[in-house]
C-alpha positions as CSV (number, residue, x, y, z in Angstrom):
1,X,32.3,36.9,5.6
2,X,29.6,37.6,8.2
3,X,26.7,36.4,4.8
4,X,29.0,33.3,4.0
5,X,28.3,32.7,8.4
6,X,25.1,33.2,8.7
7,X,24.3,31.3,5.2
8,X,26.3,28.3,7.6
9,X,24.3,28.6,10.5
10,X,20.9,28.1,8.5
11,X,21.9,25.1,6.4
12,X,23.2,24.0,10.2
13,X,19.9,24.4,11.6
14,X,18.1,22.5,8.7
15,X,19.9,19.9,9.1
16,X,20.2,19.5,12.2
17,X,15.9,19.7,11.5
18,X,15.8,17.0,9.6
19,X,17.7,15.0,11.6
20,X,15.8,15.5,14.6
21,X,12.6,14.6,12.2
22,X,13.9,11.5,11.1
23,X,15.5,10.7,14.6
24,X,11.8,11.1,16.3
25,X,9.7,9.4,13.6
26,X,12.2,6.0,13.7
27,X,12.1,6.2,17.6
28,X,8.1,6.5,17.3
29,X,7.9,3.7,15.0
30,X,10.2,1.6,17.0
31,X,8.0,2.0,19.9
32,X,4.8,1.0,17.6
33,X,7.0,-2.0,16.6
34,X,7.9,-3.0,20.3
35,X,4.5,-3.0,21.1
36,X,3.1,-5.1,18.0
37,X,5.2,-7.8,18.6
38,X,4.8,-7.6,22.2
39,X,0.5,-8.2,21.0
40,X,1.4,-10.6,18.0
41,X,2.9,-12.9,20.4
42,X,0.2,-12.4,23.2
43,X,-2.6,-13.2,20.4
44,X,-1.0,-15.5,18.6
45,X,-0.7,-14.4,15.5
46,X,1.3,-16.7,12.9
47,X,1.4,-14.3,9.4
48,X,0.7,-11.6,7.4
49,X,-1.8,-12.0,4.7
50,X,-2.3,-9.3,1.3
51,X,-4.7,-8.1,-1.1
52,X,-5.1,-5.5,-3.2
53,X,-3.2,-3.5,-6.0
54,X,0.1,-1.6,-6.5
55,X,0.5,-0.5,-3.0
56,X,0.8,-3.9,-1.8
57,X,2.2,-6.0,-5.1
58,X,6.0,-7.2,-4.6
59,X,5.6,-8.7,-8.0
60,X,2.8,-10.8,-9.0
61,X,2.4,-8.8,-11.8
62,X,5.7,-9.8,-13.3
63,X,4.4,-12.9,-14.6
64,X,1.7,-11.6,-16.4
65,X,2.2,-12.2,-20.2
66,X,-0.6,-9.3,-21.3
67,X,0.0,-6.6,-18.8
68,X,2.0,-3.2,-19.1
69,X,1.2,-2.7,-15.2
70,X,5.1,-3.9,-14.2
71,X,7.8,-2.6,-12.0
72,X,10.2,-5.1,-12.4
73,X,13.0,-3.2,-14.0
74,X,15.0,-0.1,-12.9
75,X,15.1,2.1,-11.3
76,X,11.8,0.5,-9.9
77,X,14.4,-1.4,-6.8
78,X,17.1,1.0,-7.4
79,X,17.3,1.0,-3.2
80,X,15.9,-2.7,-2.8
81,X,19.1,-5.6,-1.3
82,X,21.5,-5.5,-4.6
83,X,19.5,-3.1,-6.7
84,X,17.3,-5.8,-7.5
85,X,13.5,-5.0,-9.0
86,X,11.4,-7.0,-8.0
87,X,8.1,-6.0,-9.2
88,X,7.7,-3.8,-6.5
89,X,6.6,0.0,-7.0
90,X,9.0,1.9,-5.4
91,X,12.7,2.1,-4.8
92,X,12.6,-0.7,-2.1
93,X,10.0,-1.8,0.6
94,X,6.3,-1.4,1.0
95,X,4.4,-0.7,3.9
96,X,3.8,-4.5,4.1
97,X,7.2,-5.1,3.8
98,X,7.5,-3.2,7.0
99,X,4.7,-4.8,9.2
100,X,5.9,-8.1,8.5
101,X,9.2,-6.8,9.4
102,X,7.6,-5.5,13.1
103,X,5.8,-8.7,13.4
104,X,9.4,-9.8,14.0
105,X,9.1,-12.5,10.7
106,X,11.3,-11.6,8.1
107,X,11.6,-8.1,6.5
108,X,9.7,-8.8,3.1
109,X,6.6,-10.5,2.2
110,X,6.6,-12.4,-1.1
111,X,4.7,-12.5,-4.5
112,X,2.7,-15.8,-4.1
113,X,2.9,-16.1,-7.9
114,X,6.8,-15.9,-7.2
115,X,8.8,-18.9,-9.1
116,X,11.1,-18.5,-6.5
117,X,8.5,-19.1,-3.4
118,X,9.2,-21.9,-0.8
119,X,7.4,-23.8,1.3
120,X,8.6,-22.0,4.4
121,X,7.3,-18.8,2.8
122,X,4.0,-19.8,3.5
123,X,4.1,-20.2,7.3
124,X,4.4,-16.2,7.6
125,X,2.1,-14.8,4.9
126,X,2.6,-14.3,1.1
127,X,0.7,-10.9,-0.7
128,X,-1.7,-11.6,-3.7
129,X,-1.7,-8.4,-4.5
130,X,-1.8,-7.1,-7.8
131,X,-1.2,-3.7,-8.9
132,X,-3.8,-2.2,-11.2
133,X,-6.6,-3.9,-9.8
134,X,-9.8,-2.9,-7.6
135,X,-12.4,-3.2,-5.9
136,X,-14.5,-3.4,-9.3
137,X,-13.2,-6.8,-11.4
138,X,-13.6,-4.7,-14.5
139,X,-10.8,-2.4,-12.9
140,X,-8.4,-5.4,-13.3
141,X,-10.1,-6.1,-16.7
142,X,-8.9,-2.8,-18.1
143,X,-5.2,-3.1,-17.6
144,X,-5.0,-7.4,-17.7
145,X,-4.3,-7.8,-14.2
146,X,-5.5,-10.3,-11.6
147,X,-8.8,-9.1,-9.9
148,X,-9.6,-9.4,-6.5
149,X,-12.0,-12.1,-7.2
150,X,-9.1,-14.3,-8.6
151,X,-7.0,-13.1,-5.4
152,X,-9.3,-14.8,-3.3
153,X,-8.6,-18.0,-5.7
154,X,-5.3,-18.0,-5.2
155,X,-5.9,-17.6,-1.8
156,X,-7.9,-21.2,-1.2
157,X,-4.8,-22.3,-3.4
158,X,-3.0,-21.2,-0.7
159,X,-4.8,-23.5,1.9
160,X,-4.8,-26.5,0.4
161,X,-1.2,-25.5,-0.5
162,X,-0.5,-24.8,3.2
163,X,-3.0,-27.7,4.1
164,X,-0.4,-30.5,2.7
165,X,2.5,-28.6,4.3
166,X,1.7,-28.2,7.9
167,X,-1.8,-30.6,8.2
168,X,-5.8,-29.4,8.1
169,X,-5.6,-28.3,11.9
170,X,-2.0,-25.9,12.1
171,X,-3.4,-24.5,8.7
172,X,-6.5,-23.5,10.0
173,X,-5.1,-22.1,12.9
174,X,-2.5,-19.7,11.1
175,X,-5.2,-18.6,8.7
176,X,-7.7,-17.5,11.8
177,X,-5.0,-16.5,13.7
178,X,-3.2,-14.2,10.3
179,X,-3.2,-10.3,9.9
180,X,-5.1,-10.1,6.6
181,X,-4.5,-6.6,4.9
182,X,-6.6,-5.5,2.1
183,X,-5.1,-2.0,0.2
184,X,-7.2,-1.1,-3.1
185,X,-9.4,1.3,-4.7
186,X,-7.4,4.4,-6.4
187,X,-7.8,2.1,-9.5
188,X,-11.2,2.0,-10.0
189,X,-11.4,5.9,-10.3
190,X,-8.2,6.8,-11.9
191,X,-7.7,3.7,-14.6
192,X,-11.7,2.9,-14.5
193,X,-14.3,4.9,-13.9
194,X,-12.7,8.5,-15.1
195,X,-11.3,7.1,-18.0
196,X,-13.7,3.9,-18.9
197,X,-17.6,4.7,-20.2
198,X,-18.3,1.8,-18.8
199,X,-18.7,2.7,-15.7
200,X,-19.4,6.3,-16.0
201,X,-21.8,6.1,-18.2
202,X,-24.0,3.6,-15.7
203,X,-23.4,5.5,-12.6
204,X,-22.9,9.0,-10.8
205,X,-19.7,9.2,-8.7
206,X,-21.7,8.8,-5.4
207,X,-23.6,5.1,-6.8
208,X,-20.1,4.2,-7.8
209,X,-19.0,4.4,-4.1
210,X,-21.9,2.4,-2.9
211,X,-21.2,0.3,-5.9
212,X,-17.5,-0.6,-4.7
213,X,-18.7,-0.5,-1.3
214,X,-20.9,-3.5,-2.0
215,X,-18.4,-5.0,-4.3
216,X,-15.4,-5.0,-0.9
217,X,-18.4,-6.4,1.1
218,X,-19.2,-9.0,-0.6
219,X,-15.0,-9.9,-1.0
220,X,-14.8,-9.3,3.1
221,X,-17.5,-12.0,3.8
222,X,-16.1,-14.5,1.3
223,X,-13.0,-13.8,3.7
224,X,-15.1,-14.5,6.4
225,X,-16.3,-17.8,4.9
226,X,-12.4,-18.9,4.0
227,X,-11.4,-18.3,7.8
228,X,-10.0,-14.5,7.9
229,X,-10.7,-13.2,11.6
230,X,-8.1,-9.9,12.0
231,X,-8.4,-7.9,8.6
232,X,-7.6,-4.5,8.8
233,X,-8.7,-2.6,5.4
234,X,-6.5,0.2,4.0
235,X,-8.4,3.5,3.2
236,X,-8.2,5.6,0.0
237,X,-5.3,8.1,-0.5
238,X,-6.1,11.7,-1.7
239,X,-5.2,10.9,-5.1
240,X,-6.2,14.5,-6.2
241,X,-2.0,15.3,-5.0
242,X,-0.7,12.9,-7.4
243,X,2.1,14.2,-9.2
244,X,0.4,13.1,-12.1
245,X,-2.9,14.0,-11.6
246,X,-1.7,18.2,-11.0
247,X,-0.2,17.7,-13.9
248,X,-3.0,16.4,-16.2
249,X,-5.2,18.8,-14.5
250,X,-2.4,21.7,-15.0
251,X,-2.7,22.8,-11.9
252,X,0.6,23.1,-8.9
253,X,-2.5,22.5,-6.2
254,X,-4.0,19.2,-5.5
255,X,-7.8,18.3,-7.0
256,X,-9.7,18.9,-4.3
257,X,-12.6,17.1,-6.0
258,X,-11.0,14.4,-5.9
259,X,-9.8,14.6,-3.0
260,X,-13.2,14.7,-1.5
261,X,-14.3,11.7,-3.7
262,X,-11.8,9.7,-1.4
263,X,-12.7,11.1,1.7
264,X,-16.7,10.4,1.3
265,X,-15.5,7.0,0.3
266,X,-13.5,6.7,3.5
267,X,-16.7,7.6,5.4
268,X,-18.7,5.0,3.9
269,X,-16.0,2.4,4.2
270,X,-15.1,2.8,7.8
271,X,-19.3,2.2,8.1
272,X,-19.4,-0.8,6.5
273,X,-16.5,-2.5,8.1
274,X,-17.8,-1.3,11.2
275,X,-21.4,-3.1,10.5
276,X,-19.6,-6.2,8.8
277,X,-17.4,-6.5,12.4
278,X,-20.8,-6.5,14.0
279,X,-22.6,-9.2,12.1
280,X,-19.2,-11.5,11.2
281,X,-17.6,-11.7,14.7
282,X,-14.2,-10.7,12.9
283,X,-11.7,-8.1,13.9
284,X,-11.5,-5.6,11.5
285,X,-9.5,-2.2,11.5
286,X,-9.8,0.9,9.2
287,X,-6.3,2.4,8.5
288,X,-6.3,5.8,7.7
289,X,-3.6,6.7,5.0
290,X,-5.7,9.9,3.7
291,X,-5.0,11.6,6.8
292,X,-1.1,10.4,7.4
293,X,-0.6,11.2,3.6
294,X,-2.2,14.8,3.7
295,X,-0.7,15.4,7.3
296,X,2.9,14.8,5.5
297,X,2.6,17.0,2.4
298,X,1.2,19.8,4.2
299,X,4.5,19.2,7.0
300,X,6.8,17.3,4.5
301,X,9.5,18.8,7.0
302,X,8.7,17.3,10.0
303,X,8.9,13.7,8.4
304,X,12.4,14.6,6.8
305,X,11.1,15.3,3.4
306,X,11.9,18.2,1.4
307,X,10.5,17.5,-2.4
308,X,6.5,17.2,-2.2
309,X,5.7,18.4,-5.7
310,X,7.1,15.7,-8.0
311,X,8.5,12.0,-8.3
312,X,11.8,11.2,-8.1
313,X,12.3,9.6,-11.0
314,X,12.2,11.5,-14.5
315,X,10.8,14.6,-14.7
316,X,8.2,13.0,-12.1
317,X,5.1,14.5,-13.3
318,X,4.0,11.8,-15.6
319,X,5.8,8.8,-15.6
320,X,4.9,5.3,-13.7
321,X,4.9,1.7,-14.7
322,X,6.4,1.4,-18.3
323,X,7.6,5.0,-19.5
324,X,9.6,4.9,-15.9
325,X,11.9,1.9,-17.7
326,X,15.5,3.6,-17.5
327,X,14.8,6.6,-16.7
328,X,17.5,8.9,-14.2
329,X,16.7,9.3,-11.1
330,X,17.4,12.4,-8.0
331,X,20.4,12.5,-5.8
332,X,18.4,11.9,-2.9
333,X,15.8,9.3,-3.0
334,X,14.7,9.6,1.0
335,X,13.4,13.5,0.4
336,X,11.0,12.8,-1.8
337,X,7.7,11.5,-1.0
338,X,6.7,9.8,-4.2
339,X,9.4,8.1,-6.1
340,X,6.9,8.3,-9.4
341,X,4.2,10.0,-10.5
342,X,2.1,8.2,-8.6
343,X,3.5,5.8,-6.5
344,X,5.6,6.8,-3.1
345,X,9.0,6.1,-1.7
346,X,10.3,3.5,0.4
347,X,10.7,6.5,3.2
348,X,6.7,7.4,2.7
349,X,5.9,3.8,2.6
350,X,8.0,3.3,6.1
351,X,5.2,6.4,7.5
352,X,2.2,4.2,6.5
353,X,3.4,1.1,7.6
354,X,4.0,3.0,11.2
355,X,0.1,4.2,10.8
356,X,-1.1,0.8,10.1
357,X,0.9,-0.4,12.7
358,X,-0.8,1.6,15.7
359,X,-4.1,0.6,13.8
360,X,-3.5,-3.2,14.1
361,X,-2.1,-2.8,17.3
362,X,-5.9,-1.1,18.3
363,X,-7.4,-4.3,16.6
364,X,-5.9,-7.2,18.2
């Protein structure tokens, strides 16, 4: 009787644990959120605006016709309104979902390639994201998806689009006065350059950096040129703890090389937007999702997470995008921190958006 007590007591205490984690990271985050809109409205700013690949892609991928890169069937959405996937992922919102949502617009930013997009959806921000793409055009080239080159097309689309809705004047003033977010770059190492001759065979992991680092530069200042003033650019994950990448590598600890192939990229990309801010007269902003990332799966606890290992889905050690299609699922999505085996949960997602949060606040 006194064992049976005592095992009580402990599971008492780690839940009351969790609880208290989830209870202080939402009342953080609501601060963050208070403030941002507090700013937003001080500076004006009229919408949220997104590049880049999976991390940001609520579906634009879906209409592809030559792509396996999709997430628009179960249990990709299985926590989204109605179980509904919508080419997102995850299990429901991404971390731009959430800003939008703490901008105080609406609590999900649309696909612009969306058949189902309105007019009104382009007052507050669309994404153009597409996941599988880079920084490198032949990243996108590899798995048939839209490259950042042709997101910036679909971007002056988007202009003259919101040109005839609103007039020349209003739409220049939301686009200077927009949140642009731009979130890529695990592609061009993981579905590139360590898998593709291409790329390896031309250059050493450290002219590959400078190589993408010139390549986001010369994206940035085309930004510039098409009116983008507030942009804040999303750093590099440690992609070395990816579920799927222990497992390739055989290994239960993360790679650190890897892992340092991220960080030095980090380095040199905070530099160059820091140079770029200097010589453009833009606001930029370098959000750093290494650290927040790293910071929960060395505390998974303290963030209300108990599973840091593996995805939720499957055995979640190998499976994402295609081999995740009806696959069963854990009891309890919000403990773990990836939801495949390489892409996170809605509840990690909700910890990066709070990140890039404080970091846009710092911006405006």
């Amino acid at each position: 009787m006194k064992h049976i007590t005592w095992v009580t007591l402990n599971l008492v205490i780690i839940v009351m644990f969790l609880f208290q984690a989830v209870v202080t990271c939402n009342a953080r985050a609501m601060g963050s959120t208070q403030k941002l809109r507090v700013l937003a409205a001080k500076y004006n700013v009229t919408s949220i605006l997104v590049f880049g690949d999976s991390s940001v892609d609520p579906g634009n991928n879906n209409n592809l016709p030559n792509t396996w890169h999709k997430g628009n069937f179960l249990p990709y959405g299985k926590d989204f309104s109605h179980s509904l996937p919508t080419g997102r992922f995850t299990n429901g919102r991404l971390c731009t979902d959430f800003i939008a949502e703490a901008l105080g617009y609406r609590n999900i930013i649309k696909a612009y390639l969306d058949r189902n997009l309105m007019e009104v959806d382009l007052l507050h921000g669309v994404s153009f994201a597409s996941g599988g793409s880079g920084y490198d055009d032949f990243t996108a080239k590899v798995t048939n998806v839209i490259s950042l080159r042709k997101q910036l097309e679909y971007f002056k689309e988007y202009k003259i689009r919101l040109g005839k809705l609103v007039g020349e004047e209003t739409c220049h003033r939301i686009v200077g006065n927009a949140v642009f977010i731009l979130s890529t770059g695990t592609n061009d190492f993981l579905q590139n350059y360590y898998i593709d001759p291409t790329r390896s065979h031309r250059f050493t992991i450290a002219q590959y950096q400078r190589f993408l680092i010139n390549c986001m530069e010369t994206s940035i200042k085309e930004m510039h040129l098409l009116g983008v003033r507030r942009l804040a650019v999303v750093g590099m994950e440690p992609f070395g703890c990816m579920p799927m990448i222990k497992t390739l590598k055989n290994s239960v600890k993360c790679d650190e090389n890897m892992n340092q192939v991220a960080l030095s990229f980090n380095f040199l990309l905070k530099a160059k937007l820091s140079s770029l801010e200097a010589t453009l007269r833009m606001r930029s902003v370098f959000v750093d999702i290494y650290g927040v990332i790293q910071n929960t799966l060395q505390n998974p606890l303290k963030y209300g997470f108990t599973e840091t290992e593996k995805g939720c889905c499957g055995d979640g050690l190998t499976e994402f995008g295609t081999s995740l299609k009806g696959l069963n699922t854990c009891t309890n999505h919000s403990k773990y921190i990836y939801w495949d085996a390489v892409h996170f949960t809605e509840n990690m997602y909700y910890i990066i958006a709070d990140e890039a949060v404080k970091s846009i606040i710092a911006s405006l």
